[in-house]
C-alpha positions, 0 to 999 in steps of 0.5 A: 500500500502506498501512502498519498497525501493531497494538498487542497485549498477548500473542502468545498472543492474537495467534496465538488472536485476531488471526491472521484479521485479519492475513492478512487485512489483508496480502490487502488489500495492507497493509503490516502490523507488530506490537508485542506484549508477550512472545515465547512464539509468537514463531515461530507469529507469524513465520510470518505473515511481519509485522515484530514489536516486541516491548516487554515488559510486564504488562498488568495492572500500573499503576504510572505509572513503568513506564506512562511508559516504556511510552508512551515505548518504543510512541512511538519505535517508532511514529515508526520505523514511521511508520504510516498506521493504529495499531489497539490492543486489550485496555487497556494498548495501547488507552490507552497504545498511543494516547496514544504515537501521538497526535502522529505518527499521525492515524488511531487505532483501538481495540478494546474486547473486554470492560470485564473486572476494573475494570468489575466491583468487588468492593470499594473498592479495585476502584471506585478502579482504575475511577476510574483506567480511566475516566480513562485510556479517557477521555483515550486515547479522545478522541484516537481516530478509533473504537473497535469494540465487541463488544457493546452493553452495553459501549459503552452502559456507557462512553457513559453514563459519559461515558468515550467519545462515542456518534459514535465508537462502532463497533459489531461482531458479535465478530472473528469466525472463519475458518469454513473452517478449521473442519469440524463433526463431529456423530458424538459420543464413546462417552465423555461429556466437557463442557469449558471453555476458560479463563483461571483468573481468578475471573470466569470462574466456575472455581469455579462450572464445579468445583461443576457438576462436584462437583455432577453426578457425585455421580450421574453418573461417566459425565459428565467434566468437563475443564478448560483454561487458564493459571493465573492468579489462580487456581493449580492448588492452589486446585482441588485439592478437585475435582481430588483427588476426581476432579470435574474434570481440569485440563489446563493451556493448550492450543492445541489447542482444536478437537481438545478441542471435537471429541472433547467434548459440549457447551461449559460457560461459567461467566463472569460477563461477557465481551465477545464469547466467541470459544471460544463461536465455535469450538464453534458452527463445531464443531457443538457446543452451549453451556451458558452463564451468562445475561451479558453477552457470551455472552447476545450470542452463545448463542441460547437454545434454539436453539444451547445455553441461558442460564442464571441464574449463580447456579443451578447446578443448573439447569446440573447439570439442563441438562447430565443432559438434553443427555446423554441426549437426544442427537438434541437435543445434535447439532440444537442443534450444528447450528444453532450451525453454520449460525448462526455460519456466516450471522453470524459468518464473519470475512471479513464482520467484517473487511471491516466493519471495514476500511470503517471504517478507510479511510473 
């Protein structure tokens, strides 16, 4: 048996995004422990019956003290555990996470799901805390033994950059997903509702999905548009124009996004750039279409024409004309859902994926 120790930064990714990789790993016959960064899904993740660690911190802060500390905390914890295997993910754990386990664990792998913030400057203060990522992913990345990529424009981006060497590069069709545990229904609600799950962070285009909104039901009030994700840069106030006017309802964060994406029509994604959207995954498994921005991330995962379309992020009545259409045209809606289902279930499954990765890591 061997020991693996996964570095996270919230337990409500873990729950959303790593639980696949965890049973997995323990059918594998590996001993697996966790540090994460808070104790919200403390309980869903003792269900999985892993040792967990839990070190709290933001993972958006970077401040050199509290960053010192944290690589002194991961390091002791590491040293108990002794691990064969550390695997770290998001950015504080990718690079401090692998820094503290340099010198006491020989294999170190990475995952990069999506360059994010600091790889998208807006302005100068931006480019200056990409000067520092890179540093940082540079000197963390030479004392890894890989890094998986979601998408190709990540990993050419920090290869061209000279932040990571192109023979450490591992590159993966996203993390996948448990296609058993999720069963299409293709008969549709009398009610039209088109959703987005997300973070309220600029880049994931909340104001652009509000503008459809405003935008479609100035002449449809059949079409619903709803909303869910935790506040972040972006507060419930700042949508309060759309939500007073009845063009959007926000709901919050909900766990539950197979019952959301069920009793909806399409998914609606806004982003700017992702790494490989995972939401994109669960409406494909659902038998539900999507609507996307042209990017980065969900240009890698959207079939145009073929399980949703891509759109010019920019244009929003292109997505206002797309959307109209797909409601009244719903043979095509549930043919698109469709296929998304039997292409996320011949490209996507998570057990392909993980096997993919655990040759990499025992090799």
């Amino acid at each position: 048996m061997k020991n693996i120790l996964l570095i996270c930064n919230e337990s409500k990714t873990v729950v959303n995004f790593r639980k696949e990789l965890i049973l997995f790993l323990k059918n594998k016959d590996f001993d697996v422990e966790i540090i994460i960064g808070d104790d919200e899904f403390i309980n869903e993740i003792n269900n999985l019956e892993i040792k967990t660690h839990i070190v709290p911190f933001k993972n958006r802060s970077i401040n050199p003290f509290t960053s010192l500390k944290l690589i002194r905390q991961f390091k002791k914890i590491i040293k108990s555990v002794n691990p064969d295997i550390v695997f770290t993910f998001q950015l504080k754990p990718n690079v401090f996470g692998t820094i503290a386990a340099a010198k006491t664990t020989t294999r170190i792998f990475n995952m990069v799901e999506g360059l994010g913030d600091p790889f998208q400057p807006t302005n100068f203060k931006g480019k200056i805390i990409r000067f520092f990522v890179s540093k940082l992913y540079k000197r963390a990345f030479k004392m890894s033994s890989g890094v998986f990529f979601l998408n190709i424009a990540d990993k050419e981006e920090l290869v061209e950059r000279k932040i990571i060497s192109e023979e450490k590069c591992l590159l993966i069709n996203g993390i996948g997903i448990d296609i058993k545990s999720f069963l299409p229904d293709y008969s549709l609600q009398k009610e039209v509702h088109i959703v987005y799950l997300a973070r309220l962070i600029k880049n994931k285009g909340i104001f652009e999905f509000c503008k459809i909104a405003q935008m479609t039901r100035a002449s449809r009030k059949d079409i619903f548009f709803d909303l869910y994700g935790s506040e972040s840069q972006i507060k419930a106030t700042d949508l309060k124009e759309y939500i007073e006017d009845g063009s959007i309802n926000y709901h919050g964060y909900s766990s539950n996004s197979k019952s959301i994406i069920t009793n909806s029509h399409l998914l609606l994604s806004t982003s700017y750039r992702e790494g490989f959207p995972r939401i994109i995954l669960e409406a494909m498994a659902l038998g539900r279409p999507t609507i996307a921005t042209n990017v980065i991330g969900n240009k890698d995962v959207v079939k145009h024409e073929y399980t949703g379309y891509l759109l010019d992020k920019d244009d929003l009545s292109a997505f206002v004309s797309k959307i109209i259409y797909l409601v009244d045209h719903k043979e095509m809606l549930i043919k698109l859902g469709k296929q998304a289902r039997d292409y996320c279930e011949n490209n996507y499954d998570s057990e392909i994926i993980n096997n993919i990765m655990l040759k990499k890591i025992i090799q």
